[in-house]
C-alpha positions as CSV (number, residue, x, y, z in Angstrom):
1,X,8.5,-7.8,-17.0
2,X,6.6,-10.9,-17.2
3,X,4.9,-12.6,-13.7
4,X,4.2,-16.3,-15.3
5,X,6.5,-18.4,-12.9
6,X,7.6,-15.2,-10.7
7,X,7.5,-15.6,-7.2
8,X,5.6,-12.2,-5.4
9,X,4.8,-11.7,-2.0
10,X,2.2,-9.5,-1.2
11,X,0.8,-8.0,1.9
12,X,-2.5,-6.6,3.0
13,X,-4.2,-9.1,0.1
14,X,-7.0,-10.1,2.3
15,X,-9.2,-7.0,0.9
16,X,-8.9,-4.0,-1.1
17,X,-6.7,-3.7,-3.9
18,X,-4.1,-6.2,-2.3
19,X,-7.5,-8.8,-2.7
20,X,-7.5,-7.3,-6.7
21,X,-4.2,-7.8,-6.9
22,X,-3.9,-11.0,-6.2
23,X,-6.7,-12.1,-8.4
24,X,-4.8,-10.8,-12.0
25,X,-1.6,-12.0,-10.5
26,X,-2.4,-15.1,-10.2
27,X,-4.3,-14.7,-14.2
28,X,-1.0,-14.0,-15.3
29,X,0.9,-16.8,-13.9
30,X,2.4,-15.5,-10.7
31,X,3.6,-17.7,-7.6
32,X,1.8,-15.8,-4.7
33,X,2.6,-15.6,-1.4
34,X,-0.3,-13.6,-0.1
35,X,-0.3,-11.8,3.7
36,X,-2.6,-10.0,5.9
37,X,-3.3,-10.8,9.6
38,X,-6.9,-11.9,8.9
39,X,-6.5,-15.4,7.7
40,X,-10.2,-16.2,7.1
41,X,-10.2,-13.2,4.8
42,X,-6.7,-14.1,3.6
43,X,-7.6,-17.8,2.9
44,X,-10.8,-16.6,0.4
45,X,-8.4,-14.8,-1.4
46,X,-6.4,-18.0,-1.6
47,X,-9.6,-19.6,-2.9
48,X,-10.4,-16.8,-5.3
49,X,-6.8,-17.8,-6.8
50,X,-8.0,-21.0,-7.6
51,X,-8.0,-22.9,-11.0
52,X,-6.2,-19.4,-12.4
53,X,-3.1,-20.5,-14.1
54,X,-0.6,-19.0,-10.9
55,X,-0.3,-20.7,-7.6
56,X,-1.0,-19.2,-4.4
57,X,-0.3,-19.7,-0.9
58,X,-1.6,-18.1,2.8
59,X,0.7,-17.1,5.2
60,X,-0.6,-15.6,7.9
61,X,1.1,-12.4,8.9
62,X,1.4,-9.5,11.6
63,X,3.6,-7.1,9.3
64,X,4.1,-5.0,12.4
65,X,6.0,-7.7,14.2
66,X,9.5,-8.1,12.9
67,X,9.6,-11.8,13.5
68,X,6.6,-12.6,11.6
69,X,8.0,-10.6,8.3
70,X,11.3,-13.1,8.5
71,X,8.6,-15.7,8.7
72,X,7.3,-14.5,5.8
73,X,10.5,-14.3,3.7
74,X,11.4,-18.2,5.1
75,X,7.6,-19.7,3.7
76,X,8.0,-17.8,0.5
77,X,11.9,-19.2,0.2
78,X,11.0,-22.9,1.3
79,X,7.6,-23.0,-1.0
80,X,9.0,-21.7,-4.3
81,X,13.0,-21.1,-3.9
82,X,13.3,-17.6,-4.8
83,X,11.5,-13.7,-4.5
84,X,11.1,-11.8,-7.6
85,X,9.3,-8.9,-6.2
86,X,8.0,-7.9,-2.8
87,X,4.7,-5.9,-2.7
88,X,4.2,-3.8,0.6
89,X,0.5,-3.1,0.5
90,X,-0.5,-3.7,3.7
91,X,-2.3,-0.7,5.0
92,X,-4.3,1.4,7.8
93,X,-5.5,4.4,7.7
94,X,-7.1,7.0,10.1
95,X,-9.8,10.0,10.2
96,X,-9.9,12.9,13.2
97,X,-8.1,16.2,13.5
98,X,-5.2,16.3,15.6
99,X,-7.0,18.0,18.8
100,X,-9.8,15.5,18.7
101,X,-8.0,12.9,19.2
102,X,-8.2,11.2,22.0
103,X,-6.3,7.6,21.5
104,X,-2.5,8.5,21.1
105,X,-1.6,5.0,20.3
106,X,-3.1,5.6,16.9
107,X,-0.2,7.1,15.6
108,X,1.6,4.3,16.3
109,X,-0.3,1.7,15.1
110,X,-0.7,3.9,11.6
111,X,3.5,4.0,11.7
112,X,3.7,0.4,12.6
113,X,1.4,-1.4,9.8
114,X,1.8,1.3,6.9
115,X,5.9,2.3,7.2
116,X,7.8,0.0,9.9
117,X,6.2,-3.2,8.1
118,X,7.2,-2.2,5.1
119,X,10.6,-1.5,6.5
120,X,10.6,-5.0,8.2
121,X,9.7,-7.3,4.8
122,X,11.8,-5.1,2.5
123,X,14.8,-6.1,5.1
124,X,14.0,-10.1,5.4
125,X,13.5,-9.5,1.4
126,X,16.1,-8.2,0.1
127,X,19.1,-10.7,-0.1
128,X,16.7,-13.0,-2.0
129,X,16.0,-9.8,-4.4
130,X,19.3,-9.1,-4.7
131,X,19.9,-12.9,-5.9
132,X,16.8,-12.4,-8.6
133,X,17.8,-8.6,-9.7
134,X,14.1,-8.5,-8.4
135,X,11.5,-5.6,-8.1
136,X,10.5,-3.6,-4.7
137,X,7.0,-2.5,-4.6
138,X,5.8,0.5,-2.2
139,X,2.1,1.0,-2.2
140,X,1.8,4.5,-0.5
141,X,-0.5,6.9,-1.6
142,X,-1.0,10.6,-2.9
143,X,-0.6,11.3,0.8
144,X,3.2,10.5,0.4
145,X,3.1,14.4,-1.2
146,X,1.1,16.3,0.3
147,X,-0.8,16.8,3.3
148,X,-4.2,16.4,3.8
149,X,-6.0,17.6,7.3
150,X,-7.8,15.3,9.3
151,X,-5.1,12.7,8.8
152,X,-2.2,13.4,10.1
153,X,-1.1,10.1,11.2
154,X,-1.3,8.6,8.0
155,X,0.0,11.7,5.8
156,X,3.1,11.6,8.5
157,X,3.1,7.1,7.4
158,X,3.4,7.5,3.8
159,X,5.7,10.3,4.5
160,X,7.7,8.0,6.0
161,X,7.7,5.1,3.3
162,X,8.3,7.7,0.3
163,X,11.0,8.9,1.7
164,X,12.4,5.7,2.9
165,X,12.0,4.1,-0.5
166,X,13.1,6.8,-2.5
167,X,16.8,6.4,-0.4
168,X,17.0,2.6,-1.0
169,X,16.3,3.0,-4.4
170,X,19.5,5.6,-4.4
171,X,21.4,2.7,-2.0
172,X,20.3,-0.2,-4.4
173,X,21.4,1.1,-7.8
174,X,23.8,-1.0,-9.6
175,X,22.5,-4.1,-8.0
176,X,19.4,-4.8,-10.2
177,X,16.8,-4.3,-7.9
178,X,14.2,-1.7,-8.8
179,X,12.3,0.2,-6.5
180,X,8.7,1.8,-7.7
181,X,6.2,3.8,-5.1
182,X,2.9,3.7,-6.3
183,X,0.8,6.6,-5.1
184,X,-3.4,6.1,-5.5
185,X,-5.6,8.6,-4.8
186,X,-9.4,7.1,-3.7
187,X,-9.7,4.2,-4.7
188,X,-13.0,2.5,-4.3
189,X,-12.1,0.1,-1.1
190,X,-13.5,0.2,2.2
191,X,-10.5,1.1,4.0
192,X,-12.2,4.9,5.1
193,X,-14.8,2.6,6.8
194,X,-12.4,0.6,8.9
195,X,-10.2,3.9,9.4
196,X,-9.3,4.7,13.2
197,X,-11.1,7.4,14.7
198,X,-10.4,10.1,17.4
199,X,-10.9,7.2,20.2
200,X,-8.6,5.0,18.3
201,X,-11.6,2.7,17.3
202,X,-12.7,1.5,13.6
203,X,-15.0,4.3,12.4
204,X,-17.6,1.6,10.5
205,X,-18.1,4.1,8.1
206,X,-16.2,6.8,5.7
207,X,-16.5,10.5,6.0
208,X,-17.0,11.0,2.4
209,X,-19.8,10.1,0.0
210,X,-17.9,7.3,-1.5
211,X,-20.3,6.9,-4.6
212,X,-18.0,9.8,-6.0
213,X,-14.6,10.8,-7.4
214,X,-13.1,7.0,-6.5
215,X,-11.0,5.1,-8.6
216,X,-12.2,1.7,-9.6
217,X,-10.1,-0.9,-7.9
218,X,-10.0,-2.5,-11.2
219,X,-8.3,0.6,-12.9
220,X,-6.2,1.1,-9.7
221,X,-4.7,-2.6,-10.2
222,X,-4.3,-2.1,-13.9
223,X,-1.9,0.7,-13.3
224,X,-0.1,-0.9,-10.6
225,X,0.7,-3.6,-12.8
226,X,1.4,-1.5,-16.0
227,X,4.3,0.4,-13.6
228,X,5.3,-3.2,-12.7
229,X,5.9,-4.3,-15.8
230,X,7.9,-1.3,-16.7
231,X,10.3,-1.0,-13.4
232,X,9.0,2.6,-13.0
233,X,10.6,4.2,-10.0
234,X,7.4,6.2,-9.1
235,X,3.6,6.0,-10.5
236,X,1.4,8.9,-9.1
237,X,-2.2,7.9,-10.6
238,X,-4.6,10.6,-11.4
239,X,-3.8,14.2,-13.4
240,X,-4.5,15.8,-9.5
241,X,-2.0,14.0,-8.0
242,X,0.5,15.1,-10.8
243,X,-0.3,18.4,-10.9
244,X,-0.3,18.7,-6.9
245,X,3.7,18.3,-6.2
246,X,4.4,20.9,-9.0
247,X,2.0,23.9,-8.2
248,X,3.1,22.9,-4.0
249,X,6.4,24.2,-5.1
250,X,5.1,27.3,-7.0
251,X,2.4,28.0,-4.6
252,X,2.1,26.0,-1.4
253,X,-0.4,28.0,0.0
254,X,-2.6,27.3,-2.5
255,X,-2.2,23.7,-2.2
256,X,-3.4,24.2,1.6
257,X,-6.0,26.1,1.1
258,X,-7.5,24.0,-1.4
259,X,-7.0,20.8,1.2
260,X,-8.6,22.9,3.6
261,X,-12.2,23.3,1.8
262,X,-11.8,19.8,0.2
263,X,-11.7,18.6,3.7
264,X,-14.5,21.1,5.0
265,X,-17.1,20.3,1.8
266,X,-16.7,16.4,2.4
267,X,-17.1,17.1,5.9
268,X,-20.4,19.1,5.9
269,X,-21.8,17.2,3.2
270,X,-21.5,14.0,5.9
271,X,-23.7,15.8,8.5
């Protein structure tokens, strides 16, 4: 799969590896038609794009409002005629155990942004897809497979897209389009330091020493793309997050035990 002249849209590209993205997208020749809800953000991204030999467009966007994903899909139609691949990356996460949370409404926010949006653009998307034998992209995460304590909200999210992409792709075969989930583990973003907390508030910083164990962004986006360019149905970076789905089905116990003191260590070396 070749992205010179290909028209993506992708979501969540105001920071992070949607920002990344976007960036050797438009090096390769892509027609972008980046999202996010934070224009300013979204509009340096825009600007980053520049003089690269793709083109790329802003369009503001609330992913959790259904109207503003049809939006979308309209801009992306009327600027460059057609969608050969949709990219859900837009993303939130959050960091408390269950009983210390305080801020219900956290749950749904989490749902809203990281699975309903995704629901939402893949919907407005996918009779221009169809049309273009296109690609569906699901950015989820390792947290798609198994759980991790202390975020429940988001594990229960990514639950929620794996499972609804992995049933499209089932519903779409034999009309061209492809789905792929991606699942990254850390990546080296700042996504744990805008995470919600227990009061449903943007924590301002992560729980974890974040000079360790993360995935360059850089590396991140090079996989991404490699599984693009092949129409994988699933990419699960790192030899942990492998590994992790086969021995949960040997010995799930183990898995959960070894989530347990994963969570514990990162949490006492924070204090």
């Amino acid at each position: 799969m070749s992205f010179a002249n290909k028209t993506i849209i992708l979501t969540g590209a105001s920071a992070g590896i949607g920002r990344s993205l976007a960036l050797f997208l438009a090096q390769q020749g892509a027609n972008l038609v980046l999202a996010a809800r934070n224009q300013a953000a979204l509009e340096e991204t825009v600007a980053a794009c520049t003089n690269q030999p793709g083109t790329a467009i802003a369009i503001p966007t609330d992913v959790t409002q259904p109207e503003a994903c049809q939006h979308l899909i309209e801009k992306a139609i009327a600027a460059f005629g057609q969608i050969d691949s949709l990219i859900n990356n837009a993303g939130i996460s959050m960091l408390s155990r269950f009983d210390e949370i305080t801020d219900l409404s956290i749950f749904e926010q989490v749902m809203q942004v990281n699975y309903l949006g995704a629901v939402y653009c893949t919907h407005y998307a996918l009779p221009y897809l169809k049309a273009s034998r296109g690609l569906v992209v699901a950015i989820s995460s390792l947290c798609g497979k198994t759980a991790v304590p202390t975020r429940t909200g988001y594990v229960a999210s990514k639950h929620a897209m794996q499972g609804f992409f992995d049933t499209l792709r089932i519903e779409l075969r034999g009309t061209g389009v492809d789905v792929l989930v991606v699942s990254p583990g850390f990546v080296a973003t700042d996504i744990r330091q805008r995470a919600l907390g227990a009061n449903g508030q943007p924590l301002g910083r992560s729980p974890r020493d974040e000079s360790k164990g993360n995935m360059p962004v850089d590396e991140c986006v090079r996989q991404i793309v490699w599984a693009m360019e092949h129409r994988k149905r699933e990419h699960l970076m790192t030899l942990k997050g492998k590994v992790t789905p086969w021995v949960k089905l040997i010995a799930p116990g183990c898995v959960d035990r070894i989530a347990a003191y994963t969570t514990r260590r990162t949490t006492s070396a924070q204090k």
